[in-house]
MARZA-533595 format. One line per field, with one value per residue (C-alpha): residue number from 1; residue in three letters; x, y, z. Coordinates in nm, 2 decimals, decimal comma. Layout:
% MARZA-533595
seq	[NUM  ...]
type	[ALA  ...]
east	[X  ...]
north	[Y  ...]
up	[Z  ...]
//
This chain:
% MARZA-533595
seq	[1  2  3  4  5  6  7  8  9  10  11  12  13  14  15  16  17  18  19  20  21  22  23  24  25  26  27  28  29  30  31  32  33  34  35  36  37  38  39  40  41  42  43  44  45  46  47  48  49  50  51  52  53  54  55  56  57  58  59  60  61  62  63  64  65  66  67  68  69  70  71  72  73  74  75  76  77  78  79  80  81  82  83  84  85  86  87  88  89  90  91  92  93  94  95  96  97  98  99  100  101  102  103  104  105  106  107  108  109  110  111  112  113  114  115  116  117  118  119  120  121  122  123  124  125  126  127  128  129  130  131  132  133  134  135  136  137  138  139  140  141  142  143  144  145  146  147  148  149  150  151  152  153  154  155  156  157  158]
type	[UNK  UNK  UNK  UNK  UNK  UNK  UNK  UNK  UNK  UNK  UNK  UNK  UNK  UNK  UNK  UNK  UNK  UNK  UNK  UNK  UNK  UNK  UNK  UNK  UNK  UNK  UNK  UNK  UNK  UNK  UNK  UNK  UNK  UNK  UNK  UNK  UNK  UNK  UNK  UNK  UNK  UNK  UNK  UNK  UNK  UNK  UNK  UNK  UNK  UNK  UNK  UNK  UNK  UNK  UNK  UNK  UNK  UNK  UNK  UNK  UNK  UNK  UNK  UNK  UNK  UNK  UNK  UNK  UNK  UNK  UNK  UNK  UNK  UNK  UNK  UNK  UNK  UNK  UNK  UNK  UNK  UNK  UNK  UNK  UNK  UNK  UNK  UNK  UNK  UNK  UNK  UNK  UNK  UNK  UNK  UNK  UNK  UNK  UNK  UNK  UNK  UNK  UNK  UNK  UNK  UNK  UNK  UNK  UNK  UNK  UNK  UNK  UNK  UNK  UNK  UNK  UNK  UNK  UNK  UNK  UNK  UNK  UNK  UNK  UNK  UNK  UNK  UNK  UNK  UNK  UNK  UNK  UNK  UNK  UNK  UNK  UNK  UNK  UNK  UNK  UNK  UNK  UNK  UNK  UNK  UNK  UNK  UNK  UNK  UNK  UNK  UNK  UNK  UNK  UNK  UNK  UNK  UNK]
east	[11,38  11,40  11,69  11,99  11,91  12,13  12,11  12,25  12,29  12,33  12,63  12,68  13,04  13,16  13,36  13,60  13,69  14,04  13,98  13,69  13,81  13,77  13,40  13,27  12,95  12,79  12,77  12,55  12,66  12,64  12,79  12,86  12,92  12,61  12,59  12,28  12,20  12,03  11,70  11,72  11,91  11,62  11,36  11,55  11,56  11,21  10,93  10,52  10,34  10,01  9,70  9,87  9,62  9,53  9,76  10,08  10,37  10,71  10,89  10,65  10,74  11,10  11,11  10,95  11,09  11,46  11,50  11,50  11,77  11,85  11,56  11,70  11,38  11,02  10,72  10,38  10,11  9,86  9,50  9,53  9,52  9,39  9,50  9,75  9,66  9,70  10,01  10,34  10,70  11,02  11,38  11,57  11,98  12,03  11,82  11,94  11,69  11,41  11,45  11,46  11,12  10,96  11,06  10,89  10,58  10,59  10,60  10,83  10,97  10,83  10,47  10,44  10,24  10,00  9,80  9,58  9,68  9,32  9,32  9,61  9,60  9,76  9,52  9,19  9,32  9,42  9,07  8,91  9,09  8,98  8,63  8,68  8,59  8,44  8,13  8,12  8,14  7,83  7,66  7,72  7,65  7,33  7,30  7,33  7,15  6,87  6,92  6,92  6,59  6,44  6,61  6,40  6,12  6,06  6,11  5,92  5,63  5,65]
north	[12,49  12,61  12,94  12,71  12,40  12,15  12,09  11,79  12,02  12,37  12,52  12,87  13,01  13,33  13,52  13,80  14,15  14,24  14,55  14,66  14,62  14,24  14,27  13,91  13,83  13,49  13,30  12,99  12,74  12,39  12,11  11,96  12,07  12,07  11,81  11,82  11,49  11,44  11,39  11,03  11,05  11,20  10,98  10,69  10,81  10,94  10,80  10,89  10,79  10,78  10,78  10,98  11,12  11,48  11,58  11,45  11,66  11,69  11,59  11,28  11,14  11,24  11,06  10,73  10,69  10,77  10,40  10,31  10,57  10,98  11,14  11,45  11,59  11,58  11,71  11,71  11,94  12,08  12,21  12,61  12,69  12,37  12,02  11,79  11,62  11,30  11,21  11,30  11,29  11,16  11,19  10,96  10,99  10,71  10,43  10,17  10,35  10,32  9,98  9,93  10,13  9,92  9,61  9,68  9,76  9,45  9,68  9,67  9,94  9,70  9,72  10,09  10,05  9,86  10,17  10,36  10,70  10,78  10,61  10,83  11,05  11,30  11,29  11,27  11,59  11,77  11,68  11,80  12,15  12,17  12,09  11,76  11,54  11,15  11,28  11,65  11,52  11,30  11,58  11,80  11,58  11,52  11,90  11,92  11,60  11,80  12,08  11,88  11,75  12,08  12,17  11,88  11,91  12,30  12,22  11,93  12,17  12,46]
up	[5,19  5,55  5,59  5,78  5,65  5,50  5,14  4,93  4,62  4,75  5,02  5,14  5,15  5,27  5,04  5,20  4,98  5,10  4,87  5,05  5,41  5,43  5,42  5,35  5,13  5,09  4,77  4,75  4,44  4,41  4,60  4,27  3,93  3,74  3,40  3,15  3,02  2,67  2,58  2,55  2,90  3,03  2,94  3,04  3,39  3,45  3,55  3,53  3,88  3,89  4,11  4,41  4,70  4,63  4,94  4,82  4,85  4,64  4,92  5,02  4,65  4,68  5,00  4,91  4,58  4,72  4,86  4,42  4,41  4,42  4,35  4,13  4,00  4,09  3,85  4,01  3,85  4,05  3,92  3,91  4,28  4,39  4,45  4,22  3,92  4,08  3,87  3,87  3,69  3,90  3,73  3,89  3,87  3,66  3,46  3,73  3,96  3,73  3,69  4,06  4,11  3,80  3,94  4,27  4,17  3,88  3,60  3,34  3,07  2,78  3,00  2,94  2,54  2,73  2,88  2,65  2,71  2,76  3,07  3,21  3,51  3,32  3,00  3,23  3,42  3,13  2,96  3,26  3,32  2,91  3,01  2,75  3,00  2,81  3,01  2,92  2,59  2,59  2,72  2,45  2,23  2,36  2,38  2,00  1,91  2,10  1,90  1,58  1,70  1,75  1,41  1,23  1,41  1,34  0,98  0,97  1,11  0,78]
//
């Protein structure tokens, strides 16, 4: 956030010391009182997006998902100094919002055990960072069926 600029969660007030000779300091707190929702709450309210363009921006998501409803928390991983994962987390403020959001892309809360978590964004980029990629696998597999092979065939030779 940009020094100056509004905030819909943040304000700066002055606050004046008559005790030191009415010097004033700022205090920044929030517009409004803070309340932590449980667990359950949480999941309720959040999304998981996936297949976003490499360039995608917190503030992009924030800004398109805001029409479903406030926006109050965006996830989106990014590869160790590189670009995002392609997938991202979005709290919305309530579980009105979600449903909003599902409904406009035709997806529905029940629809959600119908991906294999294998073919998540989040699963393929984690297996990737890890080097566990499906085709890093096959190739050390092959790798050690290779090795097997060498394995037999020197013993097969004594």
């Amino acid at each position: 956030m940009q020094v100056g600029a509004e905030s819909d969660l943040l304000e700066v007030r002055e606050h004046h010391h008559p005790e030191s000779g009415g010097d004033a300091t700022k205090q920044i707190r929030r517009k409004k009182k803070f309340v932590s929702k449980s667990a359950s709450e949480v999941e309720s309210c959040t999304i998981y997006v996936e297949n976003l363009p490499s360039q995608c921006c917190h503030d992009d998501l924030r800004s398109y998902f805001s029409r479903f409803g406030p926006v109050v928390y965006v996830s989106l991983p990014r590869f160790t100094g590189g670009p995002t994962k392609g997938f991202a987390f979005l709290e919305f403020e309530d579980a009105a919002c979600v449903e909003r959001a599902l409904q406009a892309f035709g997806t529905t809360p029940e629809a959600k055990g119908e991906v294999r978590p294998e073919e998540l964004y989040s699963i393929k980029a984690f297996q990737k960072e890890q080097g566990e990629t499906p085709e890093a696998k096959k190739d050390d597999k092959d790798d050690k069926d290779e090795e097997d092979d060498e394995k037999v065939g020197s013993k097969m030779i004594n």
